[in-house]
MARKOLKOL-877618 format. One line per field, with one value per residue: chain; residue number from 1; x, y, z of N, C-alpha, C in turn; residue in one letter. Coordinates in Angstrom, 3 decimals. Layout:
// MARKOLKOL-877618
mol <- [A / ...]
seq <- [NUM / ...]
nx <- [X / ...]
ny <- [Y / ...]
nz <- [Z / ...]
cax <- [X / ...]
cay <- [Y / ...]
caz <- [Z / ...]
cx <- [X / ...]
cy <- [Y / ...]
cz <- [Z / ...]
type <- [A / ...]
This chain:
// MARKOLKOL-877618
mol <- [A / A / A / A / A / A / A / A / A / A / A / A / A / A / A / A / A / A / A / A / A / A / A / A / A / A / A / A / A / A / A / A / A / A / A / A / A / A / A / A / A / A / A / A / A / A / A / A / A / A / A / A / A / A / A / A / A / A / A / A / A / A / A / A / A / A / A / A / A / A / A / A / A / A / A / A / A / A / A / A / A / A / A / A / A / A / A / A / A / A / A / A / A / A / A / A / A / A / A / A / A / A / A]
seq <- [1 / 2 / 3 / 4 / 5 / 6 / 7 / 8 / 9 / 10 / 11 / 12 / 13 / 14 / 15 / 16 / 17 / 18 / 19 / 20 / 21 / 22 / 23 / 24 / 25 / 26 / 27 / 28 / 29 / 30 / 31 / 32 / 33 / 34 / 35 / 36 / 37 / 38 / 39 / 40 / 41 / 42 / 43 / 44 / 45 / 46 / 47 / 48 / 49 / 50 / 51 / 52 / 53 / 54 / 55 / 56 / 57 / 58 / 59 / 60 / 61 / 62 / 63 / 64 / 65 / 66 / 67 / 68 / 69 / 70 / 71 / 72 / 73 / 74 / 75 / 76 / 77 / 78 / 79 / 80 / 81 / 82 / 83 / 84 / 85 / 86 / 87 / 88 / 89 / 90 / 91 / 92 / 93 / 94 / 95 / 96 / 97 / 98 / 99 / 100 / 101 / 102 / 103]
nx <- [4.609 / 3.480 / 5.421 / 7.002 / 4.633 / 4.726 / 7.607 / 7.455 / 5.319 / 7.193 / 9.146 / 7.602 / 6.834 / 9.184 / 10.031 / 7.714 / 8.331 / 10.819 / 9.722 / 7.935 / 9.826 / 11.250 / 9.594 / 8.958 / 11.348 / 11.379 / 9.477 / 8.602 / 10.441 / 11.182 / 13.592 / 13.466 / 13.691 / 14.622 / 13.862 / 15.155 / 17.558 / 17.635 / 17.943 / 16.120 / 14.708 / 14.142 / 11.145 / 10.429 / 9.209 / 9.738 / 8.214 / 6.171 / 3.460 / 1.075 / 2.817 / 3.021 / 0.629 / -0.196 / 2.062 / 1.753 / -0.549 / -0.142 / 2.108 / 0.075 / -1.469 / 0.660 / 1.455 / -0.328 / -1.469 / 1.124 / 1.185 / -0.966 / 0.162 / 2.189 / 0.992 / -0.067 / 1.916 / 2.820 / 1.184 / 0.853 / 3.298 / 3.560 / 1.740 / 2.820 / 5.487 / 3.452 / 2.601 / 1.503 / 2.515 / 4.419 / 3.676 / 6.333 / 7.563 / 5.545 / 6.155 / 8.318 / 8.233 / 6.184 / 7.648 / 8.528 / 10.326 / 10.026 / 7.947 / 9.798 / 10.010 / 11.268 / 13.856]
ny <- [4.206 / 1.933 / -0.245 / 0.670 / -0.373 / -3.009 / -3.921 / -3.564 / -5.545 / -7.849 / -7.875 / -7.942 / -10.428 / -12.070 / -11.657 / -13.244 / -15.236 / -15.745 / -16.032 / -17.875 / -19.982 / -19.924 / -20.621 / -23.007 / -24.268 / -23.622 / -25.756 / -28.787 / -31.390 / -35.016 / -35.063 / -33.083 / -30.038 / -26.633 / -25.505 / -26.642 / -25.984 / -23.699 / -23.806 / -25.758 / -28.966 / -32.498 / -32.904 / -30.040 / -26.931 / -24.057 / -22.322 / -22.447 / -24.934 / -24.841 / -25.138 / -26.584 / -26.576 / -24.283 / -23.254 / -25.503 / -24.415 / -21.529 / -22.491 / -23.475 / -21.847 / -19.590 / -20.817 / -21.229 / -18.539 / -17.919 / -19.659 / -18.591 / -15.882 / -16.998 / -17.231 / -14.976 / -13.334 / -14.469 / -13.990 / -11.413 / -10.285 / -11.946 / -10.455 / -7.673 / -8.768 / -8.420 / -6.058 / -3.287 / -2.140 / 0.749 / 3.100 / 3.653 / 0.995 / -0.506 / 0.561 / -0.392 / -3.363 / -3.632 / -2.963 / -1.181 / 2.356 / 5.181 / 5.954 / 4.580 / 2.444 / -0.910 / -2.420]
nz <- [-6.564 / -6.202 / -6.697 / -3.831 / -2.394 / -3.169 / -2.498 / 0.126 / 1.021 / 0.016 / 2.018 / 4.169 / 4.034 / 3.855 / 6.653 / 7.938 / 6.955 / 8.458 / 11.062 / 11.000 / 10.734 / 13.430 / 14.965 / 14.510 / 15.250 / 17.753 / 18.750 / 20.762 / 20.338 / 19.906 / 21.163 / 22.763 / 20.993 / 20.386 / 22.411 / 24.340 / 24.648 / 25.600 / 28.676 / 30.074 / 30.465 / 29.777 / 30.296 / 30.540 / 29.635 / 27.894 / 27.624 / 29.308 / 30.467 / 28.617 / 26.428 / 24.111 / 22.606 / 22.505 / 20.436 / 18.171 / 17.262 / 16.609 / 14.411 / 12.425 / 11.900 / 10.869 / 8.880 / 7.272 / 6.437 / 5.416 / 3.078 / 1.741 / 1.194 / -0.265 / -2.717 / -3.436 / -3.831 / -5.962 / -7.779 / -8.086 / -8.499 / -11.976 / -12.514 / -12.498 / -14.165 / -16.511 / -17.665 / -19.651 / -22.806 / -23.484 / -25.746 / -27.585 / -27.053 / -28.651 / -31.047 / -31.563 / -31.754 / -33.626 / -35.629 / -36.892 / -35.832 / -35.117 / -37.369 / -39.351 / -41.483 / -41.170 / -42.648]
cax <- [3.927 / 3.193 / 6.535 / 7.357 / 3.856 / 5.477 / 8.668 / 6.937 / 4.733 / 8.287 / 9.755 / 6.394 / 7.033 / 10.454 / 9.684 / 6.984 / 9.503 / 11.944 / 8.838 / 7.425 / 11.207 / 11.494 / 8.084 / 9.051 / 12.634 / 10.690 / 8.477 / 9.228 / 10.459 / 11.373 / 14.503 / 13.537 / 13.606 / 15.299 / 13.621 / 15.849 / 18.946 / 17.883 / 18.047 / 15.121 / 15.068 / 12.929 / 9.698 / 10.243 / 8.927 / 10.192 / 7.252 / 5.038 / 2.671 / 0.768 / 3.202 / 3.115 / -0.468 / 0.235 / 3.150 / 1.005 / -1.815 / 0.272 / 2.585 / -0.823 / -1.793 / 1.602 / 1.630 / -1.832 / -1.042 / 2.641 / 0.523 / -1.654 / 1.114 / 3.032 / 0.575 / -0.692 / 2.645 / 3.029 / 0.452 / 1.147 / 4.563 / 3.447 / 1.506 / 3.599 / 6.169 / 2.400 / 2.498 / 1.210 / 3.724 / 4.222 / 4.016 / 7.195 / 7.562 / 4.508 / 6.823 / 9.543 / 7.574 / 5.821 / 8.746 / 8.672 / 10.721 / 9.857 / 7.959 / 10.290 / 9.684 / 12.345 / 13.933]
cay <- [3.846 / 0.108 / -0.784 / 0.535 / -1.661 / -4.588 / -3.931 / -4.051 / -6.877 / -8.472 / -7.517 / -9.069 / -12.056 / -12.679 / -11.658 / -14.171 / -17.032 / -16.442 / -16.385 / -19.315 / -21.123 / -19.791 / -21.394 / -24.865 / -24.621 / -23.699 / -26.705 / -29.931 / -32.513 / -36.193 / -34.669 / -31.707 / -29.338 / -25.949 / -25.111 / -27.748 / -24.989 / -22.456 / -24.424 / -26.575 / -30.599 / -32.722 / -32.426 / -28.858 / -26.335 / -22.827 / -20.747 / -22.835 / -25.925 / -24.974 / -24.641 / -27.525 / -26.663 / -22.967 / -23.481 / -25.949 / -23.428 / -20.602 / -22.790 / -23.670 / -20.116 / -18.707 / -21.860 / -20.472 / -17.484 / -18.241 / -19.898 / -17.245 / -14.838 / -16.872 / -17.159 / -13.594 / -12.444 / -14.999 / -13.470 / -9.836 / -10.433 / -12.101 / -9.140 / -6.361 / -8.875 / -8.631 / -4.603 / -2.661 / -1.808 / 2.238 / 3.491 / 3.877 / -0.149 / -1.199 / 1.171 / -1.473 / -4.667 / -4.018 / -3.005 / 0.497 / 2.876 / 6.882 / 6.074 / 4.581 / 1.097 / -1.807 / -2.633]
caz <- [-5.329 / -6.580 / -6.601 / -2.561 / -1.903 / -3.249 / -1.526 / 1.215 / 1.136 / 0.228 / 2.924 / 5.375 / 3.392 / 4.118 / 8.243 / 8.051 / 6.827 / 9.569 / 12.232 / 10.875 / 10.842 / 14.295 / 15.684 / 14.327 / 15.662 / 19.459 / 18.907 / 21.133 / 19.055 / 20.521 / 21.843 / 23.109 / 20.070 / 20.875 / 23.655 / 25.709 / 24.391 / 26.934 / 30.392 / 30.235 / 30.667 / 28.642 / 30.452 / 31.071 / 28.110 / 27.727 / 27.749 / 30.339 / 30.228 / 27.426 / 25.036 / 22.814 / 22.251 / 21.163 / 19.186 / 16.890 / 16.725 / 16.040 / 13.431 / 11.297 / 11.727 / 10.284 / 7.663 / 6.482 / 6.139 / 4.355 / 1.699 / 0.773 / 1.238 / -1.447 / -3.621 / -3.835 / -4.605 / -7.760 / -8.732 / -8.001 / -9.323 / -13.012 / -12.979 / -12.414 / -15.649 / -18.036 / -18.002 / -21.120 / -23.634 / -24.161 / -27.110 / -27.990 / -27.176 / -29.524 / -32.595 / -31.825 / -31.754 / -35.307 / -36.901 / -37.403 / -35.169 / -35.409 / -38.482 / -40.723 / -41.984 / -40.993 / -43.560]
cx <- [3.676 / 4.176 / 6.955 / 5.845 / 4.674 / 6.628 / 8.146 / 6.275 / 6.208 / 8.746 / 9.229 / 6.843 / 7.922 / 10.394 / 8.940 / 7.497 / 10.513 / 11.096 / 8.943 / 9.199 / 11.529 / 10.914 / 7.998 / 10.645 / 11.917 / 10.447 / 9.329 / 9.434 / 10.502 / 12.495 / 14.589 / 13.578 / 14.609 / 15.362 / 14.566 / 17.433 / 18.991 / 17.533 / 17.236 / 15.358 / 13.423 / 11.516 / 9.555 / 9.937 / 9.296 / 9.315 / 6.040 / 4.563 / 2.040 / 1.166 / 3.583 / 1.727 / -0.543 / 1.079 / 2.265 / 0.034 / -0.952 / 1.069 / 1.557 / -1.593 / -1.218 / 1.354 / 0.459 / -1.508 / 0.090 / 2.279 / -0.220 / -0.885 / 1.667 / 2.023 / -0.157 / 0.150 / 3.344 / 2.253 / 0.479 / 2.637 / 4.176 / 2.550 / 1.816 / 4.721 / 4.797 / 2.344 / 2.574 / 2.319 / 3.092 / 4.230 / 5.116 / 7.830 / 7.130 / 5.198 / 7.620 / 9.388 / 6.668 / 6.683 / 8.674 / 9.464 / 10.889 / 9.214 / 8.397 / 10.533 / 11.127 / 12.747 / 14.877]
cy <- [2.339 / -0.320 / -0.783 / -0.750 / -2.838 / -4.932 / -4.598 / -5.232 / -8.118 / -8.635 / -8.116 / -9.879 / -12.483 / -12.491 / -12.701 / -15.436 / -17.100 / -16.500 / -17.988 / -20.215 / -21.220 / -20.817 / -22.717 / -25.400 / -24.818 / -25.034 / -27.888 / -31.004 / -34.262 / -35.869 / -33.368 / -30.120 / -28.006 / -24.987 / -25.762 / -26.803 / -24.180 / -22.763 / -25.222 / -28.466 / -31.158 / -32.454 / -31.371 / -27.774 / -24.760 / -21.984 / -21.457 / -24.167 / -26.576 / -24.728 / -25.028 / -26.970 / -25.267 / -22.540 / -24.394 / -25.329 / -22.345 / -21.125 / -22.782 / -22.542 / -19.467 / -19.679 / -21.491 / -19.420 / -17.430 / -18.682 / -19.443 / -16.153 / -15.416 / -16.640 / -15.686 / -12.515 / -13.343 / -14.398 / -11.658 / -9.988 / -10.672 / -11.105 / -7.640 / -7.266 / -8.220 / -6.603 / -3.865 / -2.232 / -0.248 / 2.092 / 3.141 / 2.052 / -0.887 / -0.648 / 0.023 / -3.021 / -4.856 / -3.255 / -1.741 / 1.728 / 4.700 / 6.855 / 5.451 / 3.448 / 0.464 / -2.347 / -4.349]
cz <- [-5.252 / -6.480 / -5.117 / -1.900 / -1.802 / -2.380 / -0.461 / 1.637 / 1.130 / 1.751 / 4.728 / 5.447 / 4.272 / 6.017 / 8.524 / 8.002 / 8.096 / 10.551 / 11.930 / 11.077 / 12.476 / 15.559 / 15.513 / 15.184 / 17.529 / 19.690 / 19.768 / 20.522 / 20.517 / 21.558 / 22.426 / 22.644 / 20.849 / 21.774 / 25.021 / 25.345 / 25.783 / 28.214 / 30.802 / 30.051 / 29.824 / 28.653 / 30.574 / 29.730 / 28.438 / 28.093 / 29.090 / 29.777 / 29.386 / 26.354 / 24.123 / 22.168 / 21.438 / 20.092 / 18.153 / 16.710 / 15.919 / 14.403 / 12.052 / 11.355 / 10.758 / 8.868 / 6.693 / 5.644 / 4.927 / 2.959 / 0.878 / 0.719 / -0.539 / -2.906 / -4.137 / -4.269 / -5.905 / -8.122 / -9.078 / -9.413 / -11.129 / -13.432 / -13.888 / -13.773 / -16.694 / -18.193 / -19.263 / -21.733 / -23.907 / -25.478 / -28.002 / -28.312 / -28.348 / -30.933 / -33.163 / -32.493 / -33.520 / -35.886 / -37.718 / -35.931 / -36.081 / -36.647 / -39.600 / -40.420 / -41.504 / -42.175 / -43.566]
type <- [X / X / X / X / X / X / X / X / X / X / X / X / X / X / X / X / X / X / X / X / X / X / X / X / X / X / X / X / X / X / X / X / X / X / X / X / X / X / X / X / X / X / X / X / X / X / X / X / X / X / X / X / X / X / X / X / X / X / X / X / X / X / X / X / X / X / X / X / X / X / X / X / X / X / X / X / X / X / X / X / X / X / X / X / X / X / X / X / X / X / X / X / X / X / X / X / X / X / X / X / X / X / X]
């Protein structure tokens, strides 16, 4: 069940990176960014009037977010590597397997 979590949270992750790539590509740059792709002229903005002002809200929204995203799955992740050794592991590691001494 811990493992489809993670998937999943993966799987946010990586949706979250192509938003966020998406939301900076929108943005108006000096030249018009790639809002001036779909029929618009320099002063003219894709989504309306205010939409330099929501594109940089939403970007440091997603950028927020993206950074506690990454960091909560380094840490999930070096987690899920530190996982208890079975039994059968801990036989291997001191040098005895089923009992009988390494020789």
């Amino acid at each position: 069940m811990i493992t489809f979590l993670y998937f999943t949270a993966i799987f946010f992750f990586i949706l979250l990176c192509a938003l966020l790539c998406l939301v900076v590509l929108l943005q108006e740059s000096k030249s018009s960014g790639l809002g001036a792709s779909f029929g618009g002229e320099a002063t003219d903005s894709l989504f309306g009037t205010a939409t330099a002002d929501i594109l940089k809200k939403l970007t440091a929204w997603l950028g927020a977010i993206f950074l506690v995203a990454c960091v909560l799955l380094s840490i999930w992740t070096a987690a899920m590597g530190r996982s208890r050794p079975t039994q059968e592991e801990s036989y291997i590691e001191n040098g005895t397997v089923e009992g009988v001494a390494k020789l």
